[in-house]
BALOBA-1460 file (C-alpha; in Angstrom, 3 decimals):
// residues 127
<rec num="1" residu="x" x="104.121" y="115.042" z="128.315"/>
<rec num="2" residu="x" x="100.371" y="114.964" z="127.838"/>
<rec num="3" residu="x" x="100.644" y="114.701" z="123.774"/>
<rec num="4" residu="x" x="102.611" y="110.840" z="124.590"/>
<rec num="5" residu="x" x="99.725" y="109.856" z="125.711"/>
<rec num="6" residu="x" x="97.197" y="111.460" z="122.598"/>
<rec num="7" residu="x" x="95.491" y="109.101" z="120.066"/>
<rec num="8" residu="x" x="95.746" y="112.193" z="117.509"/>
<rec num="9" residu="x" x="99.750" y="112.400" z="117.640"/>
<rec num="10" residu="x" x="99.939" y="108.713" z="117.832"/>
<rec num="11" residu="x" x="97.896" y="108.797" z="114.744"/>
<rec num="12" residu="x" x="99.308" y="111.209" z="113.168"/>
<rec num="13" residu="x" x="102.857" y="109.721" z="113.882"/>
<rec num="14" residu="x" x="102.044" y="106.423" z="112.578"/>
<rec num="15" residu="x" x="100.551" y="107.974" z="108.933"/>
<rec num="16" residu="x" x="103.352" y="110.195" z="108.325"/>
<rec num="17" residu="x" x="105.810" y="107.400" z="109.326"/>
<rec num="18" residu="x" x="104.041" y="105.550" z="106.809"/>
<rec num="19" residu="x" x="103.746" y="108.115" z="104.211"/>
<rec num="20" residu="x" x="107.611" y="108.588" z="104.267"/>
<rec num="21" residu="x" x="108.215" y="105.132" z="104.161"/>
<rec num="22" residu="x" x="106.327" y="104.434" z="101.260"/>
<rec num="23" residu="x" x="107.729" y="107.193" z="99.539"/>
<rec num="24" residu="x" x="111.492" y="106.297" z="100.190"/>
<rec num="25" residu="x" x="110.599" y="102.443" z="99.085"/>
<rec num="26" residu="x" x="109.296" y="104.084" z="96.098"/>
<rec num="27" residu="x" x="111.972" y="106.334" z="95.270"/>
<rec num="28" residu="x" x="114.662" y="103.379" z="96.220"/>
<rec num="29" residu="x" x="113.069" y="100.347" z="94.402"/>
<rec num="30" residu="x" x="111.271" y="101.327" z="91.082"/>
<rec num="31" residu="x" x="109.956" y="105.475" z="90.329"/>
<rec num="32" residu="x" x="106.888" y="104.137" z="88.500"/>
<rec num="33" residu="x" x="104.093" y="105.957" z="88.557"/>
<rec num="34" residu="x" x="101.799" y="102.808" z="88.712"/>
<rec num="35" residu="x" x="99.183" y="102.628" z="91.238"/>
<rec num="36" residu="x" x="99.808" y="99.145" z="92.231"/>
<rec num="37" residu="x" x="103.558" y="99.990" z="92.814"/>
<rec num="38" residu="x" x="102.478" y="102.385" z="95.216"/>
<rec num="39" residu="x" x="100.336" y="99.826" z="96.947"/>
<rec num="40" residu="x" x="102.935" y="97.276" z="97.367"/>
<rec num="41" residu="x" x="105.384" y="99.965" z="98.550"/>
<rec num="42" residu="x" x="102.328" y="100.929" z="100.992"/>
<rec num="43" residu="x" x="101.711" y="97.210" z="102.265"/>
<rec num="44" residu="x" x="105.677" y="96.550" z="102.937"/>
<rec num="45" residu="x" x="106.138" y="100.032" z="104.833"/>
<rec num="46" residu="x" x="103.040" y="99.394" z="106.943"/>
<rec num="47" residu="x" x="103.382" y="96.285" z="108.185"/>
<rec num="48" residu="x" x="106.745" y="96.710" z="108.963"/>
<rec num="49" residu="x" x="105.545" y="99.834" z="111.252"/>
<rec num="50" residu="x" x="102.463" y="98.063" z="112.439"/>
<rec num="51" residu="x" x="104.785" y="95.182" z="113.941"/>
<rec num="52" residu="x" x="106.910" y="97.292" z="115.439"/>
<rec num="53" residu="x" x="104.036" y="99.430" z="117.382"/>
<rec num="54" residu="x" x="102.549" y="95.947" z="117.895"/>
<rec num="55" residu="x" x="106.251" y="95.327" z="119.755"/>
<rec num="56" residu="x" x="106.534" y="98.896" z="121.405"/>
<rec num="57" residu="x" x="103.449" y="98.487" z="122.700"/>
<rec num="58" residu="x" x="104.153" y="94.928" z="123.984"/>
<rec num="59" residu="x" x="108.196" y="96.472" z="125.605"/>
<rec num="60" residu="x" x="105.541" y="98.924" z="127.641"/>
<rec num="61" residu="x" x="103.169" y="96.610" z="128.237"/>
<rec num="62" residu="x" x="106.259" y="94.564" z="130.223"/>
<rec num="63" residu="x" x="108.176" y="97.133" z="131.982"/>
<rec num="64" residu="x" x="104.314" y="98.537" z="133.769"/>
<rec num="65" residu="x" x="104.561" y="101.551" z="132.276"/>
<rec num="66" residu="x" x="101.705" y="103.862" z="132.669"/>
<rec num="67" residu="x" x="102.275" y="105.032" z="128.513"/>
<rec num="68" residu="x" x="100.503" y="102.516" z="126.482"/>
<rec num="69" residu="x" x="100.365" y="102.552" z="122.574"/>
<rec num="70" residu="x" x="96.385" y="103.553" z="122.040"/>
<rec num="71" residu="x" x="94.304" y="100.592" z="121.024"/>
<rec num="72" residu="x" x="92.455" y="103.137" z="118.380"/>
<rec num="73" residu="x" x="96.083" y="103.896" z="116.735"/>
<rec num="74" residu="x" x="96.916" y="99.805" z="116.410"/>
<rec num="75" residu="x" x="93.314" y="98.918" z="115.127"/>
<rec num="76" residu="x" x="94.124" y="101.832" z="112.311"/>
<rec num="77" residu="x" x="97.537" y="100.146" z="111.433"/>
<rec num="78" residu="x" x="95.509" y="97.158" z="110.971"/>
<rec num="79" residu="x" x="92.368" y="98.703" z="108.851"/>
<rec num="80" residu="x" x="95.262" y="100.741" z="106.340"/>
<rec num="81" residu="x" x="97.177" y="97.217" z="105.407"/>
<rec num="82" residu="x" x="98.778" y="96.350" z="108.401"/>
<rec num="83" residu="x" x="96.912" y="93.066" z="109.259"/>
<rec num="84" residu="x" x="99.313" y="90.716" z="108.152"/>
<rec num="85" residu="x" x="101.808" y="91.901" z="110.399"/>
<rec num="86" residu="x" x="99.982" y="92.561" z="113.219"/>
<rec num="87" residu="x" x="98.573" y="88.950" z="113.065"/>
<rec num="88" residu="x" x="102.186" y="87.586" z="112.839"/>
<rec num="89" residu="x" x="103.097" y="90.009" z="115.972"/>
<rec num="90" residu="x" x="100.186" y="89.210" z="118.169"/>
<rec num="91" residu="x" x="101.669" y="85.384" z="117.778"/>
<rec num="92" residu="x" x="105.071" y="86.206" z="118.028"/>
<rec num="93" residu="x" x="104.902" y="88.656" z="121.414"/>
<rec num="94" residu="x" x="101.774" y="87.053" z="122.352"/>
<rec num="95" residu="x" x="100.267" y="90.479" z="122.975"/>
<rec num="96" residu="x" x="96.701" y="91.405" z="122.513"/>
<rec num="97" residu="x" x="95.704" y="87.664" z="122.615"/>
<rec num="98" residu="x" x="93.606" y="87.286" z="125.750"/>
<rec num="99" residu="x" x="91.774" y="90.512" z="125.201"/>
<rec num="100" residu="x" x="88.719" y="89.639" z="123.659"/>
<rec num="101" residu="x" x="87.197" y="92.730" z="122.659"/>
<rec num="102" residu="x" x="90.124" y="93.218" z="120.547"/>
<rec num="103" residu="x" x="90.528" y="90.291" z="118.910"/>
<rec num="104" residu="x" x="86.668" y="90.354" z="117.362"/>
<rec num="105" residu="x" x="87.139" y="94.185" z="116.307"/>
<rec num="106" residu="x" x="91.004" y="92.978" z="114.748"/>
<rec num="107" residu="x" x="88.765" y="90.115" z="112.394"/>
<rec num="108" residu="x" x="86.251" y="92.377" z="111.748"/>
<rec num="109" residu="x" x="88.570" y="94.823" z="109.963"/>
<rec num="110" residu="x" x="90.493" y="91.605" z="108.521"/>
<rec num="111" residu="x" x="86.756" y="90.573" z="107.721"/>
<rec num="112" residu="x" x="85.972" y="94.061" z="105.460"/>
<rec num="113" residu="x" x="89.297" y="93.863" z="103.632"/>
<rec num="114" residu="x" x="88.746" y="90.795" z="102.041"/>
<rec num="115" residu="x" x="85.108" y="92.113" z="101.170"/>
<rec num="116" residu="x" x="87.046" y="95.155" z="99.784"/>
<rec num="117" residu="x" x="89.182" y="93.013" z="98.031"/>
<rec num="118" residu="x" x="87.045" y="90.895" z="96.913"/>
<rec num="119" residu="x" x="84.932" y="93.248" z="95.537"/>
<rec num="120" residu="x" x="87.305" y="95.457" z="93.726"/>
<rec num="121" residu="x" x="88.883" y="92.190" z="91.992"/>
<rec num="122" residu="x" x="85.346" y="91.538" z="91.030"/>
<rec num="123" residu="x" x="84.901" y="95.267" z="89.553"/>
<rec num="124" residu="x" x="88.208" y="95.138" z="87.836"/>
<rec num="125" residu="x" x="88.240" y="91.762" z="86.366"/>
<rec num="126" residu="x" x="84.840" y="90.152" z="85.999"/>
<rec num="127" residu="x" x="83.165" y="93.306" z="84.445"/>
């Protein structure tokens, strides 16, 4: 049971669970081949994953169980889209609020992707 407990499958999980998701919304909702309809189908399927690791990770957390979701795995939900939801999850299971060192490296990512995004607008529109 040693590979539970491994960042790498947890990682690897996660981004394939995403991946699949994205490509199902995709296939179900609109077969364009337009970039931003990928992103949106990106952003829906990975928040919806990132809350509910955000809320597996929470169930363990309760029930003392020595198999934690990896801090490293939830921090990557949160740097490929996933901030959004795991802002609203943090509120809504109260999980990963007291724990400071988490919470600064969570706004720095939330921090860089509105630099990102501020910067690509910029790129795109204002040149």
């Amino acid at each position: 049971m040693s590979w539970v407990y491994s960042v790498r499958f947890h990682l690897f999980f996660a981004l394939a669970l995403c991946a699949a998701g994205t490509v199902a919304c995709w296939y179900s909702a609109s077969q364009k081949h337009v970039w931003w309809h990928w992103l949106a189908n990106w952003l829906v399927v990975v928040n919806l994953i990132t809350f509910g690791y955000y809320g597996l990770d929470k169930l363990l957390a309760s029930r003392s169980w020595n198999f934690r979701i990896p801090e490293r795995v939830l921090h990557m939900l949160n740097a490929v889209g996933g901030s959004p939801a795991a802002l609203l999850a943090m509120r809504v299971f109260r999980h990963k609020t007291a724990k400071v060192s988490f919470r600064v490296f969570f706004w720095v990512i939330v921090v860089l992707q509105f630099v990102l995004m501020g910067y690509i607008v910029k790129v795109t529109y204002w040149n």
